[in-house]
N, CA, C and O of each residue as an XYZ file, in Angstrom:
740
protein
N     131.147     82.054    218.979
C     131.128     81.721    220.386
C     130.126     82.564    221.167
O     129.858     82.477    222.365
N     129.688     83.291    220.372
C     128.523     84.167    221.149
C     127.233     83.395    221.616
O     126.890     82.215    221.553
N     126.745     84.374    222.038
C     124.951     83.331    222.295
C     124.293     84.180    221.009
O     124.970     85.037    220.440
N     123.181     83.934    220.674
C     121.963     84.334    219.798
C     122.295     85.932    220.184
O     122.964     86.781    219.594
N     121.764     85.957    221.054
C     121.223     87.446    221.653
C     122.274     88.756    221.809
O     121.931     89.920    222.018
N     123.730     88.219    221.642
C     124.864     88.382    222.158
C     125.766     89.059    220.148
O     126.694     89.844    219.952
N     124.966     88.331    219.218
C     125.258     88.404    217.658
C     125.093     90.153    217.443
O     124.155     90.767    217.952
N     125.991     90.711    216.743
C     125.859     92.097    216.271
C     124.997     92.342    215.469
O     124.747     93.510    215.171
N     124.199     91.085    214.817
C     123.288     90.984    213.870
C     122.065     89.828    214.768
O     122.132     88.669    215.176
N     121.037     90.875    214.770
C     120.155     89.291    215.325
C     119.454     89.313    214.557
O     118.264     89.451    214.842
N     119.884     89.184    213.204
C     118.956     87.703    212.528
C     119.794     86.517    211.892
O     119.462     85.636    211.100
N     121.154     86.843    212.600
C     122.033     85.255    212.432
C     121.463     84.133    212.555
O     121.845     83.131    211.951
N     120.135     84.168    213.632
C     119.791     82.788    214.288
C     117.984     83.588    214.301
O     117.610     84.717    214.620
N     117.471     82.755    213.957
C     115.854     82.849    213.740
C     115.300     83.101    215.006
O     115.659     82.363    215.924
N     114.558     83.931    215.215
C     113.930     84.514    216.625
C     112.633     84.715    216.889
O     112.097     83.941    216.096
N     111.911     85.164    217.392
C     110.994     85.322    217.672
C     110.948     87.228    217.718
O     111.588     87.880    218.544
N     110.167     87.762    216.782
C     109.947     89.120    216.428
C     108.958     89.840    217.316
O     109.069     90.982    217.761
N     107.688     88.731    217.553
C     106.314     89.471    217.428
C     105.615     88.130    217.889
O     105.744     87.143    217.165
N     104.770     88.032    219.232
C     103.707     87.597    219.638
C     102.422     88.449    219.462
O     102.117     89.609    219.740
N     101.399     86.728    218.519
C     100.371     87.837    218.470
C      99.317     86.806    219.241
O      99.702     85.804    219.842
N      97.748     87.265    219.112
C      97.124     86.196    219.851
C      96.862     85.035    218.632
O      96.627     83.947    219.157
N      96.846     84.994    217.624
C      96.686     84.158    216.782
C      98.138     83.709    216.266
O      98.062     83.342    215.094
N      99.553     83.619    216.834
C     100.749     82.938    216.598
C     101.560     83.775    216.914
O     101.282     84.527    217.848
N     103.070     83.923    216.084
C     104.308     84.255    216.399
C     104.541     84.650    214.746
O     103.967     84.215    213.748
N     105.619     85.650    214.891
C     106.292     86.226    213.833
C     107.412     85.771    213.965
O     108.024     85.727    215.032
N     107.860     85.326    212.751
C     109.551     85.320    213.185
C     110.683     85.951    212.102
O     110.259     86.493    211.082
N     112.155     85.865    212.355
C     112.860     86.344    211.427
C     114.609     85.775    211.387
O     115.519     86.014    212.181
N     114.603     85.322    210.693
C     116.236     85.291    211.205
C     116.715     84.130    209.652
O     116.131     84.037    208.572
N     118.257     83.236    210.260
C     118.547     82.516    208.976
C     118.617     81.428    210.023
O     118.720     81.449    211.250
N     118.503     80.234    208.891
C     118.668     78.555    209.315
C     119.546     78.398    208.106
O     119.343     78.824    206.969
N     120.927     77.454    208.734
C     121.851     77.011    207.855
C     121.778     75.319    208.286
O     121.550     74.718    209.336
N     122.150     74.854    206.663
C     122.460     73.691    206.464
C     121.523     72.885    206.481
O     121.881     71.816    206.978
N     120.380     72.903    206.136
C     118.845     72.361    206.078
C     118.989     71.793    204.547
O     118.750     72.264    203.435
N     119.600     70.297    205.141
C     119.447     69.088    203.934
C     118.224     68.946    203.382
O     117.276     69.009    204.164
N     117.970     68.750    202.096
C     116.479     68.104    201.734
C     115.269     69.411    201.832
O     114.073     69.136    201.737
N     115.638     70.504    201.984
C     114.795     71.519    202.489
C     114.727     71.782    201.290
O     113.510     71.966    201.315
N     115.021     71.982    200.122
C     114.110     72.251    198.840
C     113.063     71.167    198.279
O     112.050     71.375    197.610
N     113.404     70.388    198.575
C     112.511     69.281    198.286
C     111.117     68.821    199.083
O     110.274     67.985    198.759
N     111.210     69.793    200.389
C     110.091     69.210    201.486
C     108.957     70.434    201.452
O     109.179     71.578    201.054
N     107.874     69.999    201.888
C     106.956     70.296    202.157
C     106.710     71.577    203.296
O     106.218     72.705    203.300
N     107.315     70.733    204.152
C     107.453     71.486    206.144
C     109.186     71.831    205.935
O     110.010     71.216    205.258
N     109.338     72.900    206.687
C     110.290     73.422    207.709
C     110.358     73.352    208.959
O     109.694     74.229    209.511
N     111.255     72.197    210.092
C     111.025     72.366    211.377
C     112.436     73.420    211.708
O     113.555     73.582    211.222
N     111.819     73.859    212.564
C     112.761     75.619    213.134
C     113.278     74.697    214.305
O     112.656     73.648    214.471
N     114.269     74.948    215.076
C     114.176     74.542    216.696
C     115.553     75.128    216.421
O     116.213     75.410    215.421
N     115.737     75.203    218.065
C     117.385     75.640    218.352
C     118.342     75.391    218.179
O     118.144     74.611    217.247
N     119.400     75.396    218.313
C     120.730     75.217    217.606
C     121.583     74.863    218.706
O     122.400     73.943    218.670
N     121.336     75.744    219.846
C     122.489     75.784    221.165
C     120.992     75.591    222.607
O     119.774     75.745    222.695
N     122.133     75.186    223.439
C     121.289     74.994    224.735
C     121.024     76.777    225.329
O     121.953     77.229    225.998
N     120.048     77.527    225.129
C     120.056     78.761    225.699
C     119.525     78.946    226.684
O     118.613     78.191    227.023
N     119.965     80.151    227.582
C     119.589     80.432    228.682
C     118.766     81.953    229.041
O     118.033     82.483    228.206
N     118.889     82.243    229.712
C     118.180     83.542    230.457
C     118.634     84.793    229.467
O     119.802     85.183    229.485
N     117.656     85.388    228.617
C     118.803     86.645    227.716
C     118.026     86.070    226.265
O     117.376     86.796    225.513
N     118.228     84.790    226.097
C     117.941     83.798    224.320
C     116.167     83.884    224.379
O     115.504     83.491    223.419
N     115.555     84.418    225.564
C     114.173     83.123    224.831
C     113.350     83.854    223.419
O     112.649     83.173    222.671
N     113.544     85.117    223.253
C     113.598     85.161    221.781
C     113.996     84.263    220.803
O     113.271     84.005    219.842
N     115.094     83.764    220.969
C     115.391     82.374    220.177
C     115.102     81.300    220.159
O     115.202     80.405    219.319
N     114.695     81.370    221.196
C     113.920     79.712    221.801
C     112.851     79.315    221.309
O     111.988     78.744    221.976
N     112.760     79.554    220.105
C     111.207     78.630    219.253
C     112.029     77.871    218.328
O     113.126     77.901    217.768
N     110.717     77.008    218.462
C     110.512     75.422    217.547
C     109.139     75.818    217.084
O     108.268     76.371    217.756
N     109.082     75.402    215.686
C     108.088     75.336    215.234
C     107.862     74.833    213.237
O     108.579     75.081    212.268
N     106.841     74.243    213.336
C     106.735     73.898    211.697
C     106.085     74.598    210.629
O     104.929     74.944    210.876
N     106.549     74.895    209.493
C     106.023     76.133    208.639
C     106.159     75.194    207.137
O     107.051     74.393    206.856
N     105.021     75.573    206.344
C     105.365     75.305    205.092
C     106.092     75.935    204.209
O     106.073     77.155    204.047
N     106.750     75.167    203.611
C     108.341     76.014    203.247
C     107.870     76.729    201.929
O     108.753     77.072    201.142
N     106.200     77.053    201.536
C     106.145     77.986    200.429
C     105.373     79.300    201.300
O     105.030     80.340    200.737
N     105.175     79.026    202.802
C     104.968     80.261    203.543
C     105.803     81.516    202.921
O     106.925     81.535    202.416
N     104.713     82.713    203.171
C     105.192     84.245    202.558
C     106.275     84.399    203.535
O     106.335     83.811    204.615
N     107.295     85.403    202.979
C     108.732     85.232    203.473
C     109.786     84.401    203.838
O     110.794     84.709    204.473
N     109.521     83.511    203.462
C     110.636     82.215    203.035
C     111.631     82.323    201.885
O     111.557     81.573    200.912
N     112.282     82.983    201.973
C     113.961     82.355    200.929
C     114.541     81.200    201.521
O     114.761     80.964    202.709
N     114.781     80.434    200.379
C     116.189     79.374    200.530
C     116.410     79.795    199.414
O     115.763     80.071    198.404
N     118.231     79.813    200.010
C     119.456     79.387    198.905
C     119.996     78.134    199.161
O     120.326     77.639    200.239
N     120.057     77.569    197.750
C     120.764     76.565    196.925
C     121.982     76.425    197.564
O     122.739     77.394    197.623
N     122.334     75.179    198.133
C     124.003     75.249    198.622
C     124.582     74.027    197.792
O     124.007     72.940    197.854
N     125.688     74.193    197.036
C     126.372     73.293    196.248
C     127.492     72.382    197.910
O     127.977     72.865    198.933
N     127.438     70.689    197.226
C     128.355     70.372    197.757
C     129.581     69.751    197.125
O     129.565     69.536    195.913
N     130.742     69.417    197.920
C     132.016     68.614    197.015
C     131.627     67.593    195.733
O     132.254     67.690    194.678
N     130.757     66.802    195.868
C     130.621     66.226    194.775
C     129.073     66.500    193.742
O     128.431     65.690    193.073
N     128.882     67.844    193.955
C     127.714     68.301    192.827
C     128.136     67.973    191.228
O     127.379     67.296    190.533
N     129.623     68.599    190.608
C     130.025     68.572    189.277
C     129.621     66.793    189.222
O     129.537     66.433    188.047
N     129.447     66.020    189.896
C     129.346     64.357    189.579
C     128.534     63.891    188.983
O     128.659     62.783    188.461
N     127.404     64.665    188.895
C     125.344     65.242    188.414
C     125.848     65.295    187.082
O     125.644     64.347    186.323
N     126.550     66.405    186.680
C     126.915     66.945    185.295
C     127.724     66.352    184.769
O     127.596     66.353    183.544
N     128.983     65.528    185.346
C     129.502     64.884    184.175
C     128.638     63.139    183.665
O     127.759     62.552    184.294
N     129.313     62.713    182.335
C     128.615     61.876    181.837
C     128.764     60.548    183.302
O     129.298     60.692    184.401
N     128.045     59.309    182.703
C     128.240     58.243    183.608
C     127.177     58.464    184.425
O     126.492     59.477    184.574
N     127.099     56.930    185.156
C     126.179     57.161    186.142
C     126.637     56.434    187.495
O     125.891     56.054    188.398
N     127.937     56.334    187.435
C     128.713     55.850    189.225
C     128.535     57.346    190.054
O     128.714     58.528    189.763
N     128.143     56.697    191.081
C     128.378     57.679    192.492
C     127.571     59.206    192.159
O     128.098     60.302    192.353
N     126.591     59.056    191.778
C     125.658     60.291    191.655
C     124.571     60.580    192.514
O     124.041     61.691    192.499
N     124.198     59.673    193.257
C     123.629     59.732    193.929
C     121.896     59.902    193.472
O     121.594     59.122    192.568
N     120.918     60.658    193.886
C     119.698     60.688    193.570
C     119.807     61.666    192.161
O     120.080     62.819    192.495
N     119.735     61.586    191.403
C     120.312     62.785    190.513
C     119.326     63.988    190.413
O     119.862     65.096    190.455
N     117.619     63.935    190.255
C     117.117     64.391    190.521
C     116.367     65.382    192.251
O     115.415     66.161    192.193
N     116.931     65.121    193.223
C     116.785     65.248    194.170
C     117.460     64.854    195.593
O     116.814     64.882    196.640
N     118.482     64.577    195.539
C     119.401     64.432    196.506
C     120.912     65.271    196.173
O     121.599     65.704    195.248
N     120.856     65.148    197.574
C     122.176     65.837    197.523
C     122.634     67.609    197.816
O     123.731     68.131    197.618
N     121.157     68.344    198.430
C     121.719     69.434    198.363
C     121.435     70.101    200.264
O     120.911     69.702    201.304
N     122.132     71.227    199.783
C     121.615     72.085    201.402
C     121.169     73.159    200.470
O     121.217     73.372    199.258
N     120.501     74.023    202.040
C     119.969     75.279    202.133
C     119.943     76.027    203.310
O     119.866     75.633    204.474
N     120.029     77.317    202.794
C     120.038     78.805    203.460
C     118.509     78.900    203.803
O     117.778     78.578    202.865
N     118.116     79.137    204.530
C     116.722     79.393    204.613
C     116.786     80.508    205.172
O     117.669     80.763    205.991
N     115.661     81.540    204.747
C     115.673     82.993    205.677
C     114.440     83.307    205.401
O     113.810     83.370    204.345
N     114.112     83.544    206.770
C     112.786     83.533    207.356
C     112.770     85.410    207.582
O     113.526     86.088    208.278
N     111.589     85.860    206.687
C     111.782     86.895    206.712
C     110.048     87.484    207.209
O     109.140     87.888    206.482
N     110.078     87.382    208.164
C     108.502     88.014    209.124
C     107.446     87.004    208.755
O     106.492     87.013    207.977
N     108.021     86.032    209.688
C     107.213     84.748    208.557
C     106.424     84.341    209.998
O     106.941     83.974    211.053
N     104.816     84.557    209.637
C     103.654     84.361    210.212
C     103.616     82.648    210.912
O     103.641     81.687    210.144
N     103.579     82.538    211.801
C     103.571     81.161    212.440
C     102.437     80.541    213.926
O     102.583     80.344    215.132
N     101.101     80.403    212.690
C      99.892     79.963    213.827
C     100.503     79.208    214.797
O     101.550     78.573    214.672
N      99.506     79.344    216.185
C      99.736     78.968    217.340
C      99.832     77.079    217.382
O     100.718     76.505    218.015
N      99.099     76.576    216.845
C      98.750     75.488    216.129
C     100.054     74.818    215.984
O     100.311     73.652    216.281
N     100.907     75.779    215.448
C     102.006     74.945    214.563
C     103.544     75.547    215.613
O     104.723     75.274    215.388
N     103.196     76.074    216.308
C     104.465     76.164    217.344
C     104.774     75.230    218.583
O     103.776     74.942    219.243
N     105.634     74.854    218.894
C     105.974     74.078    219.661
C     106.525     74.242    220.571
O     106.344     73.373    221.424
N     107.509     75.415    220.951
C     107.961     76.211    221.721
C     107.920     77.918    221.657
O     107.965     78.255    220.474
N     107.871     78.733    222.289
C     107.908     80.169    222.191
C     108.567     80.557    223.659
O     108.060     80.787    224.757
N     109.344     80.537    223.382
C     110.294     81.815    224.820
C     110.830     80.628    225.731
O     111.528     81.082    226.637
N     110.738     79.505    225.757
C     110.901     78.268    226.845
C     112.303     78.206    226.849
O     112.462     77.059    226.431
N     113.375     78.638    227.027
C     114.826     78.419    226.762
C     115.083     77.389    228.014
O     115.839     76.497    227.631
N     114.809     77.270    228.998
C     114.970     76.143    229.749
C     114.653     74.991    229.112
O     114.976     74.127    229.926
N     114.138     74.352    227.979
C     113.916     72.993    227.331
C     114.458     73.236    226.105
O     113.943     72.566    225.209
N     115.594     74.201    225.673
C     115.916     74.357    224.484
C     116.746     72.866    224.523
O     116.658     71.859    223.821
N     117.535     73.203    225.611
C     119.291     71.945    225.493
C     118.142     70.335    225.666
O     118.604     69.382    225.040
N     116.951     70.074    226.335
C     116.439     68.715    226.340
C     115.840     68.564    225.050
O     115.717     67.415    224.626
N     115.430     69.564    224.322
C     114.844     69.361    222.883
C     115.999     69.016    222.034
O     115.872     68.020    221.322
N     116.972     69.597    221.997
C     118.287     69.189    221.272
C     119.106     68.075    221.427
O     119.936     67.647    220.625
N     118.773     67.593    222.638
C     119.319     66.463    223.045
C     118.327     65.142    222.551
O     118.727     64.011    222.272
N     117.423     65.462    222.538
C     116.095     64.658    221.805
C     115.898     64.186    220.370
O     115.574     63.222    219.676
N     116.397     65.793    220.346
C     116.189     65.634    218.669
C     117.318     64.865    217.726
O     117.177     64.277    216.654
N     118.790     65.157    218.749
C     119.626     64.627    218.280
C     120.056     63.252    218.207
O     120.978     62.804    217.525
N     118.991     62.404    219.279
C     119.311     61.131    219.364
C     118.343     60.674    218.116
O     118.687     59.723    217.413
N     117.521     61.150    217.949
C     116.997     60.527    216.752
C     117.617     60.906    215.122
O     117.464     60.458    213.985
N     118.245     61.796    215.660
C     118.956     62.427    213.749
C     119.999     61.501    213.873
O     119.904     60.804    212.862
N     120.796     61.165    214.441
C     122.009     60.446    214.727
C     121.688     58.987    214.286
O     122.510     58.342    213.636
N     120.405     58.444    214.672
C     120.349     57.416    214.583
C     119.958     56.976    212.668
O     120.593     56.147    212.018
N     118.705     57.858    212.116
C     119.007     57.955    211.210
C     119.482     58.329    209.885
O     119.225     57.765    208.821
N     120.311     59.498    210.113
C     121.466     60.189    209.572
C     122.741     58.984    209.489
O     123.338     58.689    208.453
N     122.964     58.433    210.732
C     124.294     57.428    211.453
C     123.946     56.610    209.866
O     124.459     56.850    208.773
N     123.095     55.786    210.155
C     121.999     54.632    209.075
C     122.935     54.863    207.847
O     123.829     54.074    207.543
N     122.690     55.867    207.253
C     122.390     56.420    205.874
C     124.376     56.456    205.698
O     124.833     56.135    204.601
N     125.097     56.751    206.538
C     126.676     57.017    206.559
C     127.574     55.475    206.297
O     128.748     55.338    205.951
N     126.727     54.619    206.547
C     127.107     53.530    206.882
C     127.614     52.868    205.120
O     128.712     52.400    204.817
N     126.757     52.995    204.483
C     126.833     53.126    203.228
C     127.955     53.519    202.758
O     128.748     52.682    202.327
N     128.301     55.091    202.741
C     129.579     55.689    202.497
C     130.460     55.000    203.041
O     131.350     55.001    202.191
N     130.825     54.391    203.915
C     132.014     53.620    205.076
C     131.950     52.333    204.212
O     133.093     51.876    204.191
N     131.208     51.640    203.574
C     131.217     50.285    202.720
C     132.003     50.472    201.785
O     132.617     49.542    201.262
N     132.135     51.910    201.357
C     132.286     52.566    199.758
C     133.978     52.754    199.773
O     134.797     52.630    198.862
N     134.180     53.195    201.550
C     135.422     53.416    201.654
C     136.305     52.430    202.189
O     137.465     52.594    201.813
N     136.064     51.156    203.184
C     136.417     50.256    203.549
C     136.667     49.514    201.940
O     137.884     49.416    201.781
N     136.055     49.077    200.957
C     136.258     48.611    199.511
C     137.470     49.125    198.998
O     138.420     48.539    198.477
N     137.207     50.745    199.317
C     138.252     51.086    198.400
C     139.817     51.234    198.684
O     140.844     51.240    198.004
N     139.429     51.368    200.229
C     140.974     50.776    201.240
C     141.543     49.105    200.886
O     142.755     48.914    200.787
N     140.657     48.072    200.731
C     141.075     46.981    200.573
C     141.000     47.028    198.767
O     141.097     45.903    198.276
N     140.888     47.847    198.042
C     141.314     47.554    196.570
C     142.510     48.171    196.082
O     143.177     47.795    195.118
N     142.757     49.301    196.947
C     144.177     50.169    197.355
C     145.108     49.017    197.288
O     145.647     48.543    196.288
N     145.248     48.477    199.113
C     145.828     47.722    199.856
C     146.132     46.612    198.511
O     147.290     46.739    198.113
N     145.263     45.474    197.678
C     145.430     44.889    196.808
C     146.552     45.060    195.719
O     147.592     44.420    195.567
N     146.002     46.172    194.970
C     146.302     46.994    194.100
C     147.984     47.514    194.052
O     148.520     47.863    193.000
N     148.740     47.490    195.485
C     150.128     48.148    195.781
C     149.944     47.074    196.287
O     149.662     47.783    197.252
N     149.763     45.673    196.758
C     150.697     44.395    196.799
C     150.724     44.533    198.643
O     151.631     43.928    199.215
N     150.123     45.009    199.148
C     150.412     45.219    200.961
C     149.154     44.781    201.659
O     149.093     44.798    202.888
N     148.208     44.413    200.953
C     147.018     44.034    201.486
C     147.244     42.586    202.192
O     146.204     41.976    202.440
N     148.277     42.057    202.491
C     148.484     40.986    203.890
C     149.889     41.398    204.660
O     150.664     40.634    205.236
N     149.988     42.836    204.500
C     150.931     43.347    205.969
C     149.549     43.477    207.437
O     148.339     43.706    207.437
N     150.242     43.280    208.159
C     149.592     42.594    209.454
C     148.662     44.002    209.600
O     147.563     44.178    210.126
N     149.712     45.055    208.809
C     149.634     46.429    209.910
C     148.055     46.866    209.147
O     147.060     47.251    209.760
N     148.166     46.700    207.856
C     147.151     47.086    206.988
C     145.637     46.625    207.350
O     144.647     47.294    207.647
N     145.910     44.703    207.161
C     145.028     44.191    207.709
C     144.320     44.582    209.105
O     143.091     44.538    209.166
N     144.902     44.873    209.961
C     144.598     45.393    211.372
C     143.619     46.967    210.778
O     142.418     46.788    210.979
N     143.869     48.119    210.245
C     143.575     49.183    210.212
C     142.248     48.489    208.889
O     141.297     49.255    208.736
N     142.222     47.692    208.369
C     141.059     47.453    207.451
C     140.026     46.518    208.409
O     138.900     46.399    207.927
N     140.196     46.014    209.366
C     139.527     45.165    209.963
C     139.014     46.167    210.907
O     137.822     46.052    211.194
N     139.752     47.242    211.513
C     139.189     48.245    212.243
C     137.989     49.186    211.762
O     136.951     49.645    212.237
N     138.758     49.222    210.458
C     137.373     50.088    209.265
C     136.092     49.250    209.470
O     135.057     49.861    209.738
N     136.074     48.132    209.383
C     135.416     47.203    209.177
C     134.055     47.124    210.519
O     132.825     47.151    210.567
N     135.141     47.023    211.397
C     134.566     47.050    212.931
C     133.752     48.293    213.238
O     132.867     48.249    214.092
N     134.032     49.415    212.554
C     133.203     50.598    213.264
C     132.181     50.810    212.131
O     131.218     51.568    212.253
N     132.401     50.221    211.218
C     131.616     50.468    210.299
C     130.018     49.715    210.566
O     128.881     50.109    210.308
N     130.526     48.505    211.181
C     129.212     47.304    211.511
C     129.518     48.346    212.852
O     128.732     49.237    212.530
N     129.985     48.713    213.826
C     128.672     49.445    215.295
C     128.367     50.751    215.089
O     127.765     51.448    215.906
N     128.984     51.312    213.422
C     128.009     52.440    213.378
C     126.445     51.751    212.678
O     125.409     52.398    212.833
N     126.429     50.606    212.033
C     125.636     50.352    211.837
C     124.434     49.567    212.742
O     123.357     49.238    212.246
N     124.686     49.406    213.690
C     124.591     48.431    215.067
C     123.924     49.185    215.473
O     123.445     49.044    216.598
């Protein structure tokens, strides 16, 4: 519940170290960066709407993720063991999907070129609000899938135990059904 600046540790949240005339230094950790072993670029940006106190925190910016001082860690999720056992239902990309990362940005050099914000904490919360209508939309996309996977398996349930034409069932599968097409909508 703290702010950035407010952390007993400030490199919880990636900051801004060091303005130079040729870019920005930075340092801190980024959690939960899907697909980040697999990519090319790292985009940095804020996390929380900050104010007066944060603009150390207040950068956005893109880095190549084999830039000097870059760690990521490997984050396993609920269905990783699915990779390793035999079969090939519900594995998803096997080679390349499916993971997160720790990223820690450790005095990591960032030309002027490639920053997008530095100290602006007044456009942190409109950048986040920006950014989020577009992750939502295709993040939302990609969920819609999973909801097919689970609406199926509610009506093979429902089948399966003989209740799949109680009114009550039908109603809560038709509802699945319904949010499933306006998350896809």
């Amino acid at each position: 519940r703290l702010k950035p600046s407010q952390q007993a540790d400030p490199d919880l949240f990636v900051h801004i170290v060091e303005k130079k005339p040729d870019g920005i230094v930075v340092r801190g950790a980024k959690l939960h960066q899907t697909g980040a072993l697999n990519s090319h670029e790292i985009m940095v940006m804020p996390t929380h709407t900050l104010s007066e106190g944060d603009q150390d925190y207040a950068g956005a910016f893109a880095v190549p993720a084999d830039a000097p001082g870059i760690l990521m860690i490997y984050g396993r999720q609920p269905s990783d063991t699915r990779k390793l056992e035999s079969g090939q239902l519900d594995v998803g990309n096997r080679e390349f999907g499916g993971h997160e990362a720790v990223i820690i940005l450790d005095d990591v050099f960032v030309p002027w070129e490639r920053v997008f914000m530095a100290g602006e904490f007044a456009f942190s919360g409109l950048l986040i609000g920006r950014f989020a209508g577009y992750h939502r939309q295709s993040y939302g996309g990609c969920k819609v899938g999973v909801g097919d996977v689970l609406v199926g398996a509610a009506q093979s349930l429902a089948q399966y135990q003989g209740i799949d034409k109680a009114s009550h069932v039908k109603d809560k599968i038709v509802e699945m059904i319904h949010l499933n097409e306006t998350l896809y909508a």
